[in-house]
C-alpha positions as CSV (number, residue, x, y, z in Angstrom):
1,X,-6.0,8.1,-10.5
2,X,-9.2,7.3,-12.1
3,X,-10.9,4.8,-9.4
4,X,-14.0,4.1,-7.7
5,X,-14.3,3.0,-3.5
6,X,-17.3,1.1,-3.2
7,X,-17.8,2.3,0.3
8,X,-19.7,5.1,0.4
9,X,-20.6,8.3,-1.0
10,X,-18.2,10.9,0.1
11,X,-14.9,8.8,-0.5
12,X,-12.1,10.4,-3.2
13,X,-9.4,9.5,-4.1
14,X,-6.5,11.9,-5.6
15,X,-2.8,12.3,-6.0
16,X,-1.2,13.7,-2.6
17,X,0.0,16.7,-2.2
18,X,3.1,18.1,-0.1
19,X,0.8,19.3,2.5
20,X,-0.9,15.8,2.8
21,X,2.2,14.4,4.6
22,X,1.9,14.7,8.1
23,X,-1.7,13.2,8.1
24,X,-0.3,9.9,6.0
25,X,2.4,10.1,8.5
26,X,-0.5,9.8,11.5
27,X,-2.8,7.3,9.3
28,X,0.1,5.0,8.9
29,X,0.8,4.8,12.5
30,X,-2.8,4.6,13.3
31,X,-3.0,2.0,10.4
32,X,0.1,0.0,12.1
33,X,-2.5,-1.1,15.6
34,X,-3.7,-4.0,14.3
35,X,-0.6,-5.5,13.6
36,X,-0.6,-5.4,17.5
37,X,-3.5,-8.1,17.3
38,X,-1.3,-10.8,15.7
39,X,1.8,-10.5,17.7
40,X,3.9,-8.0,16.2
41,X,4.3,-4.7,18.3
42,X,7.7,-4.1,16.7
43,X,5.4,-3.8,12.9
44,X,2.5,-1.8,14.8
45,X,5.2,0.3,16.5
46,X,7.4,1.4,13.5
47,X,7.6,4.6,12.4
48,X,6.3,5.6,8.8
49,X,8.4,6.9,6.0
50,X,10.4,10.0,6.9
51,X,8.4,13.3,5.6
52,X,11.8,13.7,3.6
53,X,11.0,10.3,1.8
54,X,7.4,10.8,1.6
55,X,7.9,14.6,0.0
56,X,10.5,12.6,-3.0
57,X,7.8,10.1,-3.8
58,X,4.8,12.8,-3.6
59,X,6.8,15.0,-6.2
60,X,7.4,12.2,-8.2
61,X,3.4,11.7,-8.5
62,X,3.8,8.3,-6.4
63,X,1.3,8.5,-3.5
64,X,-2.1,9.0,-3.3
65,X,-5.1,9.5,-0.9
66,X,-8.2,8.6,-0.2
67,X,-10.2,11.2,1.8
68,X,-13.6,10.8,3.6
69,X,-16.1,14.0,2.5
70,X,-18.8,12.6,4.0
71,X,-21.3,14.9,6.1
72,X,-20.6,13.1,9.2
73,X,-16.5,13.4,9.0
74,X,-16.5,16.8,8.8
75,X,-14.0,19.3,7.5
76,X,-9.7,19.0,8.5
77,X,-9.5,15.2,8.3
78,X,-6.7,13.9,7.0
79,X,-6.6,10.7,4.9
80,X,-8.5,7.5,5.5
81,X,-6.2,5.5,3.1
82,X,-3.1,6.0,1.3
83,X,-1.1,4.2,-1.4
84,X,2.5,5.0,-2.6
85,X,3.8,2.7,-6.2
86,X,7.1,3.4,-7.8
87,X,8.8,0.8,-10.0
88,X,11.1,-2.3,-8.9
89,X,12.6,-4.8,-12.3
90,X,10.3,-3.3,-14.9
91,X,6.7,-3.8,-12.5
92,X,4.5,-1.5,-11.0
93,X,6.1,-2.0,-7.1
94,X,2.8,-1.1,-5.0
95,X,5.2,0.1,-2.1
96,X,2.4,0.9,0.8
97,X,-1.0,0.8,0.9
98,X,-2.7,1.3,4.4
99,X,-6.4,2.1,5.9
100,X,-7.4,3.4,8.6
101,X,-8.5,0.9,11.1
102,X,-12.1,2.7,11.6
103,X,-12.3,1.8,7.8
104,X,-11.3,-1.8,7.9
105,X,-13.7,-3.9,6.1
106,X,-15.2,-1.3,3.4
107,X,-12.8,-2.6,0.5
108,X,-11.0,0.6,0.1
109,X,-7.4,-1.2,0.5
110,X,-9.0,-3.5,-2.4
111,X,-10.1,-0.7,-4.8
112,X,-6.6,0.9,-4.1
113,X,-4.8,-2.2,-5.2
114,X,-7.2,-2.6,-8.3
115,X,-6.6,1.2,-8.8
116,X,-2.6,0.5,-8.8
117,X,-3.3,-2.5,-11.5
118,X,-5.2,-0.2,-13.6
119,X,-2.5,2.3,-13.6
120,X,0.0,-0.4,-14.3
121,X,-1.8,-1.7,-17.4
122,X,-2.5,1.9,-18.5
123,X,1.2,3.0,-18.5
124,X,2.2,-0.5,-20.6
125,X,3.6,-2.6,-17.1
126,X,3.4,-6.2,-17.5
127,X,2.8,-6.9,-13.4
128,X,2.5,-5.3,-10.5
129,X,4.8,-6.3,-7.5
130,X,4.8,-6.0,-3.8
131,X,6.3,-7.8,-0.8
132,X,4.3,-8.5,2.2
133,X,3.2,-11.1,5.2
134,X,2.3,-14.6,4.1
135,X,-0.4,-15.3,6.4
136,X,-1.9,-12.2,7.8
137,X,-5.3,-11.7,6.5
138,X,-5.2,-8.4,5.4
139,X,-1.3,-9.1,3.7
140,X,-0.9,-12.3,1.4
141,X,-4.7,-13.8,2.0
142,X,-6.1,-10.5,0.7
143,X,-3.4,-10.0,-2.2
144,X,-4.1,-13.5,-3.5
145,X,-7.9,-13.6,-3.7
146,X,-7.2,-10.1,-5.6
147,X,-4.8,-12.7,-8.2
148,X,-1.4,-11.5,-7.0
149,X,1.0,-14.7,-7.1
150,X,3.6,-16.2,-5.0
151,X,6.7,-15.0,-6.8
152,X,9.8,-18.0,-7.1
153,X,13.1,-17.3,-6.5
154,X,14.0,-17.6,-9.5
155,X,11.3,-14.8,-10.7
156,X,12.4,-12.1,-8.2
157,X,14.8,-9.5,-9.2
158,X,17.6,-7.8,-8.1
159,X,15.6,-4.6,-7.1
160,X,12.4,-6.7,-5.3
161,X,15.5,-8.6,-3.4
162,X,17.2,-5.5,-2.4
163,X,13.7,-4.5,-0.9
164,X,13.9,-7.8,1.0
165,X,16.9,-7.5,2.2
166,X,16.4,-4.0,3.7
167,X,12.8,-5.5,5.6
168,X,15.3,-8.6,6.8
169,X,18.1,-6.1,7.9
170,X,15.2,-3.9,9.5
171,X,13.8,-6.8,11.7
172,X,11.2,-8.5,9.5
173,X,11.1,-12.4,9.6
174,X,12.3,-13.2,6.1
175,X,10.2,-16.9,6.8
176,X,7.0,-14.7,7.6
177,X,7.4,-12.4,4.1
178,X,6.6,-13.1,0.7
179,X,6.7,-11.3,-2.8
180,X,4.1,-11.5,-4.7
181,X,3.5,-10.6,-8.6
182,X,-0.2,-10.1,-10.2
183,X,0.4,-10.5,-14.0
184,X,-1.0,-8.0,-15.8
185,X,-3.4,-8.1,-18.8
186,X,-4.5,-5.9,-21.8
């Protein structure tokens, strides 16, 4: 993926590799804490895609990751952000994108999700689709000033509602989610 993070020299971003697992399986529980912050230890707690389900979508050319090269990191880090998209109804589905919480704040979730729209408009998708919390700032606040859109019932598709349904069945407060749909254009 072709995309520039405006944080700092020494930031890349590339297509993950099998051996890149177990560190997004550590940056997404590290990237889970500040859930903590607004009240939900059961989001902050839960454990990240299985390395079985990761290892399918890395294959399948879905995840990527953002790695910090920078003098002062050092060699053997693992990844400072990841992002995983497949496809749900005909969109681009972003299905995860997390940073790590000593990166908050440097708009590398941002370039990720402009990343993911670029790829969508490249290979022809007419939106890009996620589901996510309503109210946190770093969920629906942060996806709207980006142009993502409440989705309406009516617009949400059997695949995006079978998504739902698992996060409702898993614990997730249907009232506190949301999908949401940035239209894409050429």
């Amino acid at each position: 993926m072709n995309l520039s993070v405006p944080s700092g020299e020494g930031l890349r971003v590339r297509e993950a590799e099998v051996t890149d697992i177990p560190g997004i399986r550590d940056l997404e529980r590290r990237a889970g804490a500040p859930f903590r912050e607004v009240g939900l230890d059961a989001v902050a707690d839960d454990e990240p895609p299985t390395a079985e389900t990761l290892c399918i979508a890395v294959r399948k050319g879905e995840v990527f990751v953002v790695e910090d090269h920078s003098p002062s990191r050092g060699p053997g880090h693992g990844p400072v952000a990841w992002m995983w998209l497949s496809t749900a109804d005909g969109d681009l589905l972003l299905e995860q994108v997390s940073v790590d919480p000593d990166y908050r704040g440097k708009r590398i979730g941002s370039a990720l999700i402009q990343g993911a729209v670029d790829r969508g408009r490249a290979e022809g998708f007419t939106g890009v689709v996620l589901t996510t919390f309503r109210d946190i700032s770093w969920n629906g606040p942060l996806y709207r000033r980006l142009g993502f859109e409440t989705m309406q019932d009516a617009e949400i598709g059997p695949e995006l509602r079978a998504i739902r349904r698992r996060e409702t069945e898993a614990g997730l407060d249907v009232l506190e989610r949301e999908c949401l749909r940035k239209r894409i254009t050429r």
